[in-house]
C-alpha positions in Angstrom: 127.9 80.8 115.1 124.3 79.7 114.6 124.7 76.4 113.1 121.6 74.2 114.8 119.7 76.9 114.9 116.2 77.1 113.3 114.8 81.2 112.5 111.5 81.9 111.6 112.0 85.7 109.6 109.1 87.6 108.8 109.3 89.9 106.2 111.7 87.7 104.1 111.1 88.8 100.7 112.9 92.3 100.4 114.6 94.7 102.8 115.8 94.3 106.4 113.5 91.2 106.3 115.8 89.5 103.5 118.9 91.1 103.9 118.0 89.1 108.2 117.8 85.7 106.2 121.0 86.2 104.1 123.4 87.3 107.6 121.4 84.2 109.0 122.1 81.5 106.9 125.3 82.3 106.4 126.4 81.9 109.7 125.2 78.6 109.9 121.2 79.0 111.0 118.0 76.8 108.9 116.3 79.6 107.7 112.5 80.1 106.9 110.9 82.6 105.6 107.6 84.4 105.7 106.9 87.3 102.9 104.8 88.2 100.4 106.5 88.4 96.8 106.1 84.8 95.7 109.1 85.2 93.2 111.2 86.5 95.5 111.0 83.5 98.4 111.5 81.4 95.6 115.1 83.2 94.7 115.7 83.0 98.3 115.1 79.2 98.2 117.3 78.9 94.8 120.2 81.2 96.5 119.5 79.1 99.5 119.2 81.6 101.8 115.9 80.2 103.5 115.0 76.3 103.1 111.6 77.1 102.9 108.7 79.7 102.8 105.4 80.7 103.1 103.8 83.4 101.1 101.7 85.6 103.8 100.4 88.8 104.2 100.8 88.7 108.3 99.0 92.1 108.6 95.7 89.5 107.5 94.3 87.4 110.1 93.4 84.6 108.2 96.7 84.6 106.6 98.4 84.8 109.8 96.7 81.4 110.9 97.4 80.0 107.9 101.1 80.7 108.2 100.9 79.2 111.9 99.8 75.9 110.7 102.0 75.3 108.4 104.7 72.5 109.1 108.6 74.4 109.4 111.7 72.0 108.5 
């Protein structure tokens, strides 16, 4: 249903934010995942859930550029 699809999902690393990856990727979408908890996108990466991450705190400006330029799969 969303195979080709690439989603950017904030919030990745617990609650509605992770549980948006899981549905996501399992119906096909490349996943990647913006969060906090370090150990936690990593889990997501190992349970392939998301293909990759970055480890932001988005309500941060700097942190919010820094997430911007980084290069997505």
């Amino acid at each position: 249903m969303l195979a080709g699809l690439k989603v950017l999902v904030t919030g990745a690393s617990s609650g509605i934010g992770r549980s948006t990856c899981q549905v996501m990727s399992a119906h096909g979408a490349t996943v990647v995942g913006i969060g906090r908890n370090l150990s936690a996108l990593e889990e997501m990466v190992s349970d392939k859930h998301i293909v990759s991450f970055v480890v932001a705190d988005l309500a941060l400006d700097n942190e919010c550029e820094r997430a911007g330029e980084k290069d997505f799969p």
